[in-house]
C-alpha positions as CSV (number, residue, x, y, z in Angstrom):
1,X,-2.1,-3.1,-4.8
2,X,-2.7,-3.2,-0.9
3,X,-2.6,0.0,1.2
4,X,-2.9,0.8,4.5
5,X,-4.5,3.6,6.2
6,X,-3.8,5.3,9.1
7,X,-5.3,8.2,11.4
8,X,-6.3,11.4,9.4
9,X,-6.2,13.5,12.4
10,X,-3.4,15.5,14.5
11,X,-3.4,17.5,17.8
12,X,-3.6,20.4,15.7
13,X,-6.1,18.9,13.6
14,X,-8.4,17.7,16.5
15,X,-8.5,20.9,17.5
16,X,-9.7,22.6,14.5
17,X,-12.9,21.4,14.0
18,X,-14.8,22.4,11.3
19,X,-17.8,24.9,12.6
20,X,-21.8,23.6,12.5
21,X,-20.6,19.9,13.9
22,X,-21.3,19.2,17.6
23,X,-22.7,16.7,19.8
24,X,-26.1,15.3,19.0
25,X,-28.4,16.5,22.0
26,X,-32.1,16.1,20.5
27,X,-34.0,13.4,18.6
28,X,-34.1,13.4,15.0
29,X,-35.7,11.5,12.2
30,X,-33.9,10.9,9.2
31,X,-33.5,8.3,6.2
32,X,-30.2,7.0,7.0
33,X,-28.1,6.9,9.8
34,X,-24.2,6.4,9.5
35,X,-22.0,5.6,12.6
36,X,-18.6,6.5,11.9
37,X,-17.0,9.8,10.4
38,X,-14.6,8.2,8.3
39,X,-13.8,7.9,4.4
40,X,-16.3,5.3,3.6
41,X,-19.1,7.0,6.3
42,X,-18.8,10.3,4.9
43,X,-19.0,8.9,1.4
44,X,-22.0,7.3,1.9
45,X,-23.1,10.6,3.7
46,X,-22.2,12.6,0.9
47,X,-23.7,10.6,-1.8
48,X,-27.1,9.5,-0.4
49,X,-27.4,13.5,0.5
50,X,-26.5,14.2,-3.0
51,X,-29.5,11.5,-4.1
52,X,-31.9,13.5,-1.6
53,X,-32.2,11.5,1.4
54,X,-32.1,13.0,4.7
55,X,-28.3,11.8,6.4
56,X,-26.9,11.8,10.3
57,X,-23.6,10.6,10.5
58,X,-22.9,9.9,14.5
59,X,-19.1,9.8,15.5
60,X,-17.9,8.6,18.5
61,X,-15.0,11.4,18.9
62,X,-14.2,13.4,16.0
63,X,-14.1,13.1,12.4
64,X,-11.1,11.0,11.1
65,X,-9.8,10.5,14.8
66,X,-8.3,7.2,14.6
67,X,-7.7,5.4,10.7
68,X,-9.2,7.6,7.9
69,X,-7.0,9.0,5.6
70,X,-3.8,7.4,4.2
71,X,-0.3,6.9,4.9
72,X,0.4,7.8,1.6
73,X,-2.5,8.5,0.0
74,X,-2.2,6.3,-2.9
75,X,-5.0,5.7,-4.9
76,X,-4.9,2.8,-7.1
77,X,-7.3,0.0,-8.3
78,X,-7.1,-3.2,-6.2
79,X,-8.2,-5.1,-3.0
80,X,-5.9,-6.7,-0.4
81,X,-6.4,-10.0,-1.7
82,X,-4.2,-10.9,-4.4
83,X,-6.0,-11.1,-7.8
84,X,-4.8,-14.8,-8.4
85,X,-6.7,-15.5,-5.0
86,X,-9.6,-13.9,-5.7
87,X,-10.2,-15.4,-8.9
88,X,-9.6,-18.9,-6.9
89,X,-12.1,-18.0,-4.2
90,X,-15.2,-16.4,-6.4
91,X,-14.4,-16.9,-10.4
92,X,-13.0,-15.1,-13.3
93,X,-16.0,-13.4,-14.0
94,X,-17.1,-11.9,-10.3
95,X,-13.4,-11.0,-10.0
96,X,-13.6,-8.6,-13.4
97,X,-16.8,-7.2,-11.7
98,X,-15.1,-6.3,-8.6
99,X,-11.9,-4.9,-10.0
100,X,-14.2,-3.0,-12.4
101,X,-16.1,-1.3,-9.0
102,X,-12.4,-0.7,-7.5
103,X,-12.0,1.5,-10.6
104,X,-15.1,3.1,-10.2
105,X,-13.5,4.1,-6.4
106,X,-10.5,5.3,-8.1
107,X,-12.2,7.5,-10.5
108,X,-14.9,9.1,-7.8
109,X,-11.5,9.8,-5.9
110,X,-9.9,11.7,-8.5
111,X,-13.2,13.3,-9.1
112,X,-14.0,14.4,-5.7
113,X,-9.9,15.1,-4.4
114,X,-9.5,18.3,-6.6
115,X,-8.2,21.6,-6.1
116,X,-11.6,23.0,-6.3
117,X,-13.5,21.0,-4.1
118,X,-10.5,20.4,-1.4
119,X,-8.0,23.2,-1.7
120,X,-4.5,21.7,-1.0
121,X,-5.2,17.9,-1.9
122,X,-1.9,18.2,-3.4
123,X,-3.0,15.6,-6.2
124,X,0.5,14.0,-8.0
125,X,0.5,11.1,-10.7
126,X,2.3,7.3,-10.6
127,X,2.3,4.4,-8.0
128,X,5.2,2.0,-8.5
129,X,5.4,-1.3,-6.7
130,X,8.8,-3.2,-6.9
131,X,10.2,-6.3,-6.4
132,X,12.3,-7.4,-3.4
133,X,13.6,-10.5,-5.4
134,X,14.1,-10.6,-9.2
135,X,10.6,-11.8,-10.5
136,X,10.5,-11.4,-14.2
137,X,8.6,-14.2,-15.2
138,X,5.9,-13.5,-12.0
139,X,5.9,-10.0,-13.7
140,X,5.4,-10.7,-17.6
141,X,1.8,-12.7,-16.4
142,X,1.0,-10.7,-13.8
143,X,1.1,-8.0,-16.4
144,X,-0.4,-9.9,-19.1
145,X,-3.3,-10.2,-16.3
146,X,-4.2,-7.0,-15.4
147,X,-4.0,-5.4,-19.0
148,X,-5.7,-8.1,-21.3
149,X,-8.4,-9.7,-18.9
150,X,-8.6,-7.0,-16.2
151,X,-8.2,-4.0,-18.6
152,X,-6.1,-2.1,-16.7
153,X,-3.3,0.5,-17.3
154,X,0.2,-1.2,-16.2
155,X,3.9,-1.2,-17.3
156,X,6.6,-3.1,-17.1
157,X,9.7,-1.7,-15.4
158,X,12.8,-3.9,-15.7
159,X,15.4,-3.7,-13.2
160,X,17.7,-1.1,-14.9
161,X,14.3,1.1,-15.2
162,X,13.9,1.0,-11.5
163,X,17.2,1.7,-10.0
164,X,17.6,4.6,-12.7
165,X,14.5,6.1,-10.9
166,X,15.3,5.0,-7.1
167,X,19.0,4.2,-6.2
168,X,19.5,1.3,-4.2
169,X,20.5,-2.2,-5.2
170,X,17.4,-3.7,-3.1
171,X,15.1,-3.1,-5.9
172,X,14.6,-5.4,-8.7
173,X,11.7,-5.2,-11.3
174,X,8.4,-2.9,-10.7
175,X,5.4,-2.5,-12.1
176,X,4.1,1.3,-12.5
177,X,0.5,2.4,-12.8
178,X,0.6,5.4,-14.9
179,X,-3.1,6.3,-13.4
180,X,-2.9,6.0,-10.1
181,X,-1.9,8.6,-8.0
182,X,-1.8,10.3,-4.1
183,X,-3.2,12.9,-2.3
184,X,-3.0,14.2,1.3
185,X,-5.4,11.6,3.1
186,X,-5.8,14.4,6.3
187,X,-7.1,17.1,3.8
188,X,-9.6,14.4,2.0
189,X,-11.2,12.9,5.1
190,X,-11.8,16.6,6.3
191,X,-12.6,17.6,3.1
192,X,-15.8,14.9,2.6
193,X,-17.0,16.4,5.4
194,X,-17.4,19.6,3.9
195,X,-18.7,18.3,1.3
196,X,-21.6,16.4,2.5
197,X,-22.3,19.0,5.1
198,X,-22.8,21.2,2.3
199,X,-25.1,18.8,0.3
200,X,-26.9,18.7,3.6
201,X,-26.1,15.6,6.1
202,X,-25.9,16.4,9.4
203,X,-22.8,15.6,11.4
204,X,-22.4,14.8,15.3
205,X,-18.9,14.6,16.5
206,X,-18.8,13.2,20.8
207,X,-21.6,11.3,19.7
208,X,-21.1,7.5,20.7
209,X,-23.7,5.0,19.9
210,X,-25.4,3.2,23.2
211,X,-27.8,1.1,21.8
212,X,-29.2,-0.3,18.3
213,X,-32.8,-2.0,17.5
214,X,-32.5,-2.6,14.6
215,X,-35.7,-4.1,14.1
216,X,-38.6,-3.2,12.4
217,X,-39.3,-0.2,9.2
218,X,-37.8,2.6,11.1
219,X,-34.8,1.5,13.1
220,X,-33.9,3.4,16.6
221,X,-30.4,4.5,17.7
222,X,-29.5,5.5,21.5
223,X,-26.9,7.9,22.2
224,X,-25.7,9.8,25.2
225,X,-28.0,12.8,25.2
226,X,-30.7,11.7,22.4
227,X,-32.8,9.5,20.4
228,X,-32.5,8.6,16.9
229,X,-34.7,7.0,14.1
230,X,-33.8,5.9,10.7
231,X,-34.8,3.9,8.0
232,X,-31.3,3.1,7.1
233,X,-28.6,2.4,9.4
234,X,-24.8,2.3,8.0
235,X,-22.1,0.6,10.5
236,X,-19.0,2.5,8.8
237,X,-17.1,2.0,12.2
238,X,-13.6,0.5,12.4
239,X,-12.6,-1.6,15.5
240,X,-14.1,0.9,18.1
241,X,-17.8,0.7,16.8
242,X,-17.7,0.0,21.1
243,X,-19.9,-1.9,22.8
244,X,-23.5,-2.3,21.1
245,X,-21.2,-3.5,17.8
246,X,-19.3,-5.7,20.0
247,X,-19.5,-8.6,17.6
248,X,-19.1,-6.8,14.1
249,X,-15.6,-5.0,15.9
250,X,-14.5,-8.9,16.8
251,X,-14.2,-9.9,12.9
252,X,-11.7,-7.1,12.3
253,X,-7.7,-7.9,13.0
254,X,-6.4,-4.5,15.0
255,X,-3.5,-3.5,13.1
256,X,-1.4,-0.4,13.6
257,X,0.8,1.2,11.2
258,X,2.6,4.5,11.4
259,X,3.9,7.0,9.3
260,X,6.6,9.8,9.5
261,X,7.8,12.7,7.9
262,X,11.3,13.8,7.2
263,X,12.9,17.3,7.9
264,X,14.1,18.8,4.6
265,X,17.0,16.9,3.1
266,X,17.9,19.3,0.1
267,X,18.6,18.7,-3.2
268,X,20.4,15.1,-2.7
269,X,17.3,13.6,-2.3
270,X,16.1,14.1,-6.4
271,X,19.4,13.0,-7.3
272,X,18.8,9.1,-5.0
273,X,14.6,9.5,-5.9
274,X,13.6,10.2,-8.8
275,X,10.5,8.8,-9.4
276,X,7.7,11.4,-7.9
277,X,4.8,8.9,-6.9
278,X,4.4,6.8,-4.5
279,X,6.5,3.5,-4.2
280,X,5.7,0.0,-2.3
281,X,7.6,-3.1,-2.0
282,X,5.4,-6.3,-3.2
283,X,6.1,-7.4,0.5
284,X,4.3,-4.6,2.1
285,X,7.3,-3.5,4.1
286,X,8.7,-0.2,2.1
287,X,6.2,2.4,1.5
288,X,7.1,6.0,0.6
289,X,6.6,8.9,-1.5
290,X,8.1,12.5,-1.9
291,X,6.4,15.5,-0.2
292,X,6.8,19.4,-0.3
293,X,9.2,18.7,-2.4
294,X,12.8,17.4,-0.6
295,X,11.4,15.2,2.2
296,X,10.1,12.0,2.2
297,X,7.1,10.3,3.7
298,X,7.5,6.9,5.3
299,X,5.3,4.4,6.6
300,X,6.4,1.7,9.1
301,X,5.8,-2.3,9.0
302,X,2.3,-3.1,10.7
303,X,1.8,-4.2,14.5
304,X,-0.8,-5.8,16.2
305,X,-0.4,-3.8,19.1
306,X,-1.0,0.3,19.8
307,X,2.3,2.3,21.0
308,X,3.3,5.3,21.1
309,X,4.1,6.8,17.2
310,X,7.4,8.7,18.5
311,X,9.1,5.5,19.4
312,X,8.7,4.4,15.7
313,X,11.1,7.7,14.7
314,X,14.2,5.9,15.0
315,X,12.9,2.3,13.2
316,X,11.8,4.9,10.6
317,X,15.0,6.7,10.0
318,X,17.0,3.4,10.2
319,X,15.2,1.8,7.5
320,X,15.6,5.1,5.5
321,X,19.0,4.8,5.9
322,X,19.2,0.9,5.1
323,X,17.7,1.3,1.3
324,X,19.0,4.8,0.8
325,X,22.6,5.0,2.4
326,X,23.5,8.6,0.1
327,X,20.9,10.2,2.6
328,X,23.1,9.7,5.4
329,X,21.6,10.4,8.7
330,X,17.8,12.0,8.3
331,X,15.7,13.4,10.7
332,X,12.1,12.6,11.3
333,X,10.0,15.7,11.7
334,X,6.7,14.3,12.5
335,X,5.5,10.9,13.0
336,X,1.6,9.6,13.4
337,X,0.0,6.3,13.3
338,X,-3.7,5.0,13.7
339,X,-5.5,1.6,13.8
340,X,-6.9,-0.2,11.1
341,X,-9.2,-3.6,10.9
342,X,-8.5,-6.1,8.7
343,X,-10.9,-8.8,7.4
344,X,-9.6,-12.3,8.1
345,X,-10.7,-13.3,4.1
346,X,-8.8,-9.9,2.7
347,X,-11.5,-8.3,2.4
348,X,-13.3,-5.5,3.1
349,X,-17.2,-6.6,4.4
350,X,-19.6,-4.8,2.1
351,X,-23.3,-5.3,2.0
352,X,-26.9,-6.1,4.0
353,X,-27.1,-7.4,6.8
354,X,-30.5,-7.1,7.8
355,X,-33.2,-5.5,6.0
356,X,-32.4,-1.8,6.6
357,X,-29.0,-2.5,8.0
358,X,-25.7,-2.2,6.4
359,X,-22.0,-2.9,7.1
360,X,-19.2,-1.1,5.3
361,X,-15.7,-1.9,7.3
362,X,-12.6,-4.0,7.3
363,X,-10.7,-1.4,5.0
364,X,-7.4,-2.3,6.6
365,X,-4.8,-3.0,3.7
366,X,-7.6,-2.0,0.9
367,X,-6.7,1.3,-0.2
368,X,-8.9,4.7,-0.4
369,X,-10.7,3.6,-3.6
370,X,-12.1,0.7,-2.0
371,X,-13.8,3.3,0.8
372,X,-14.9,5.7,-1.7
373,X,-16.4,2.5,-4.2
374,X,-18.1,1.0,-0.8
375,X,-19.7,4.6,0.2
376,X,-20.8,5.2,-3.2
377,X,-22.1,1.3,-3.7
378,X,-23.9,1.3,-0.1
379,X,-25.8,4.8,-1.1
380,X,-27.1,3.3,-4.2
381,X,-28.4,0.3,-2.9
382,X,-30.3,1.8,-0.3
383,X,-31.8,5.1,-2.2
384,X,-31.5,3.1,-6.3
385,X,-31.6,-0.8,-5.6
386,X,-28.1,-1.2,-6.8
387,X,-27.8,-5.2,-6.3
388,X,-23.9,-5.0,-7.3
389,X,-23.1,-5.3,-3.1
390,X,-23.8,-9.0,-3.4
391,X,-20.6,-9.5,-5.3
392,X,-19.2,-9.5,-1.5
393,X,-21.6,-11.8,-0.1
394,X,-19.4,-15.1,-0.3
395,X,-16.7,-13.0,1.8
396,X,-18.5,-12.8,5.2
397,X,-18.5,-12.0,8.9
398,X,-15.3,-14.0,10.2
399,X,-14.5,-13.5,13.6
400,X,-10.2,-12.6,13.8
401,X,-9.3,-14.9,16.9
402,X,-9.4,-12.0,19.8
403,X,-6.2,-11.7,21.5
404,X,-5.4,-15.1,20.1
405,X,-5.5,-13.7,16.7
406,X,-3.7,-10.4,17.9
407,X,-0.6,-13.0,18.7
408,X,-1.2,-15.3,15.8
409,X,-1.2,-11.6,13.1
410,X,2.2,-10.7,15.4
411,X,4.3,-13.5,14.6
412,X,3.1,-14.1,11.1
413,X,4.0,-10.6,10.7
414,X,7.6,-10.8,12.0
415,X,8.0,-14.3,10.1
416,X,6.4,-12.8,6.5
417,X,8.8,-9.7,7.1
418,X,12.2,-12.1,8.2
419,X,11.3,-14.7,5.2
420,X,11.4,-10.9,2.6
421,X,14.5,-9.9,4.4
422,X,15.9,-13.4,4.0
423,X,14.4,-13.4,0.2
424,X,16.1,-10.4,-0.8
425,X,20.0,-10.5,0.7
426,X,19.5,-13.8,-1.0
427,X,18.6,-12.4,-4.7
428,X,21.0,-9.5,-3.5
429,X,23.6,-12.4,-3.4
430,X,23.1,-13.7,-6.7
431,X,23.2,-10.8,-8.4
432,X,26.7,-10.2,-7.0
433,X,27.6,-13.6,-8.0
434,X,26.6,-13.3,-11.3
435,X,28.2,-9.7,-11.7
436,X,31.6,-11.5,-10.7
437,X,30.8,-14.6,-13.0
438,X,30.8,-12.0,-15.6
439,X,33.3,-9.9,-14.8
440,X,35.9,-12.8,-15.0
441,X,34.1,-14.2,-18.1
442,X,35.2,-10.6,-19.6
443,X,38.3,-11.2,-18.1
444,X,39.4,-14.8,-19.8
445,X,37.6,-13.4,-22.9
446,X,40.0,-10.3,-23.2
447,X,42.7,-12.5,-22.0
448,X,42.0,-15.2,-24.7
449,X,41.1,-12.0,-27.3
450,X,45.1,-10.6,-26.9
451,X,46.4,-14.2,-26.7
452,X,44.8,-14.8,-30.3
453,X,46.2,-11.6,-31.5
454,X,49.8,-11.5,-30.4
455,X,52.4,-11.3,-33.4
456,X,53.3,-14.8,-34.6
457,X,56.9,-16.1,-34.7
458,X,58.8,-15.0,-37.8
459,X,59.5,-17.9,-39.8
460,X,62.6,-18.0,-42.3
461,X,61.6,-17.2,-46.3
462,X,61.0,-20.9,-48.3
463,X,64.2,-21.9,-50.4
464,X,66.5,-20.5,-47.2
465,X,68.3,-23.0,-45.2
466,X,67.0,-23.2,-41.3
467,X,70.1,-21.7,-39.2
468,X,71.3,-24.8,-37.6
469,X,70.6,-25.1,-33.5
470,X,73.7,-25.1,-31.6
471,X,74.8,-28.7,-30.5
472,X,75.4,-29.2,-26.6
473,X,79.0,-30.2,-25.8
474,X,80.0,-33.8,-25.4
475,X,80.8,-34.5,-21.9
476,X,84.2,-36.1,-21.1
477,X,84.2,-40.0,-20.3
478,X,85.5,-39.7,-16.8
479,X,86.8,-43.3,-17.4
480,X,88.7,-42.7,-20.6
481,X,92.6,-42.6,-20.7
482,X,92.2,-45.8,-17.7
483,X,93.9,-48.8,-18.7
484,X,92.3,-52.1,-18.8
């Protein structure tokens, strides 16, 4: 399943900083430099401090200012690209390795987002995705798939099954990973950085990166006030690695998504949702989940262009109101947004680039287990010689078109949103049709059931003579009594 991930961060967040992280202002020596403070940065952080090494992590603004940390904070195994496509594009074999890693993400997820390591994760169980069209025979293989070859926890939903658990006739059949689960995507980002602050990397917020050379043993960073050397340098950036990473930004697709909160709509909203994970469409339109217990959490289509996350209240609350018309009118009590970069290939771009320099990015539509697998991958390579990073080698650097891209990603958008609309009301239509087809079937068949049973005619005992039928009356000849 695809997710999409949006900024960790708030006003209120910004401003509460955790202590013991502030700008970079002398040189420093280390084993590995990461640039970026987000969820697959600090997991490498984390891990390669865990493993011994000396870690900086160097942030342009502020931890998780921009696209760390989840609309939803679903946590599922997967990538973007569909697993039929992937199979196409690398094997059946390579493909089971890499869904085999995205577990691996999942897992270190669960293990790191608990209650005693990030106090109010607020960890809850189940992801179900559903169907905008009726897709039974798609579901039954795609099932088949992920539990025989790919060994993975799914069920079945069929249509009754799903609009038991979500009211609204624009749902048909789902699919619902028991194992999968969501977590508050703000608290994890900040949380990491606790944690690998307390396993001893060394974190510098207002930090940008001037300048890389990249050559040589020990590689040499630039920033504003200081010098750095490594022997390691992670690129963990998103689109605004800036300048010096000019041409690694360029292969990313900006994409914005954002995401709102509801005021508290009562106890009406258990009776229309039911189901207490997360839910998406298979079209990537409907995401949303219940929190604190009577509001919902919403994310919004993507864009390919930044704006404003209050103007996307009202889309928000109209689309609300479009699947689940019992809510009636529902105020949005906070909304938030951030950019992501997606890969052109699906992807996310793990691996080597140089000898001592490493790319982890392009996480747009991949999900928070795909950031936690990469972090966790990219430490072990560098500090254990962990060769698994080459399963991503035959999805490389692609640049995303620039603005022409920006364009092209808009309208392909708005048509791959239209053609679901068009998709559904369609199915929607057929449904109807076939309720009515059967509804007069059941008609007729009652009709013909009460025809078949109505009292015969009595008919007169045998040996009785029939009552004889009453003759007409002759007419008169009007030309009788004439003469000739």
């Amino acid at each position: 399943m695809s997710e999409t991930s949006t900024s960790a961060t708030t006003a209120n967040d910004a401003a509460a900083m955790l202590p013991g992280r502030s700008r970079l202002s002398f040189d420093l020596d280390v084993d590995i430099c990461v640039v970026g403070a987000g969820l697959a940065g600090l997991t490498v952080a984390l891990e390669a401090a865990r493993l011994g090494a000396s870690v900086a992590v160097l942030e342009g603004r502020h931890v998780g200012w921009n696209a760390s940390g989840h609309h939803l904070g679903t946590v599922m195994p997967g990538f973007g690209l569909p697993i039929g496509e992937l199979i196409a594009r690398i094997g059946f074999e390579d493909a089971r390795e890499l869904w085999s890693l995205s577990k691996e993400g999942v897992e270190y997820v669960r293990a790191t987002a608990s209650e005693e390591l990030i106090p109010g994760i607020a960890l809850s169980e189940g992801a179900l995705e559903v169907s905008n069209v009726e897709a039974g025979e798609e579901l039954i293989s795609r099932l088949q798939m992920l539990g025989e070859d790919f060994e993975t926890e799914v069920e079945g939903w069929h249509v009754d099954r799903v609009r038991d658990q979500l009211k609204t006739d624009r749902y048909f059949h789902g699919v619902y990973h028991p194992k999968a689960f969501q977590i508050d995507g703000r608290k994890y980002v900040h949380g990491l950085a606790a944690l690998a602050k307390r396993a001893g990397a060394r974190i510098f917020e207002d930090t940008p990166v001037v300048s890389i050379d990249s050559s040589g043993i020990r590689k040499r960073i630039v920033t504003p006030s200081a010098r750095l050397r490594a022997s390691h340098i992670v690129l963990a950036g998103n689109i605004h690695l800036g300048e010096p990473l000019r041409r690694l930004s360029e292969t990313l697709l900006p994409v914005w998504r954002y995401a709102a909160v509801t005021a508290p709509l009562g106890e009406q909203l258990a009776d229309v949702v039911k189901f207490k994970g997360s839910v998406t469409d298979t079209d990537g339109v409907d995401h949303f989940r219940i929190v604190d217990g009577d509001r919902l959490m919403w994310a919004s289509p993507e864009t390919t262009w930044a704006a404003r996350p209050e103007r996307f209240a009202g889309a928000i609350a109209r689309r609300i109101r479009t699947i689940f018309p019992q809510l009636g009118s529902t105020g949005i009590a906070e909304v938030w947004g951030g950019a992501v970069g997606q890969t052109v290939h699906g992807m996310p771009q793990i691996g080597q680039l140089r000898r001592g320099l490493w790319v982890t990015s392009g996480f747009g539509r991949q999900g928070l287990n795909t950031s936690a697998m990469a972090g966790q991958l990219i430490a072990r390579s560098i500090l254990w010689g962990d060769e698994r990073w080459r399963l991503f080698s035959p999805f490389e650097l692609v640049w995303a078109g620039g603005v022409t891209g920006r364009v092209a990603g808009h309208f392909v958008g708005m048509w791959g949103r239209g053609s679901s609309a068009a998709a559904g009301a369609l199915a929607r239509y057929r449904e109807r049709a076939r309720v009515r087809e059967r509804i007069r079937e059941a008609r007729l068949l009652e009709a013909n059931r009460q025809a078949g049973t109505r009292p015969p005619r009595r008919q007169p005992p045998l040996g009785h003579p029939r009552p004889e039928r009453p003759r007409p009356r002759a007419q008169a000849n009007p030309n009788e009594g004439e003469g000739a």
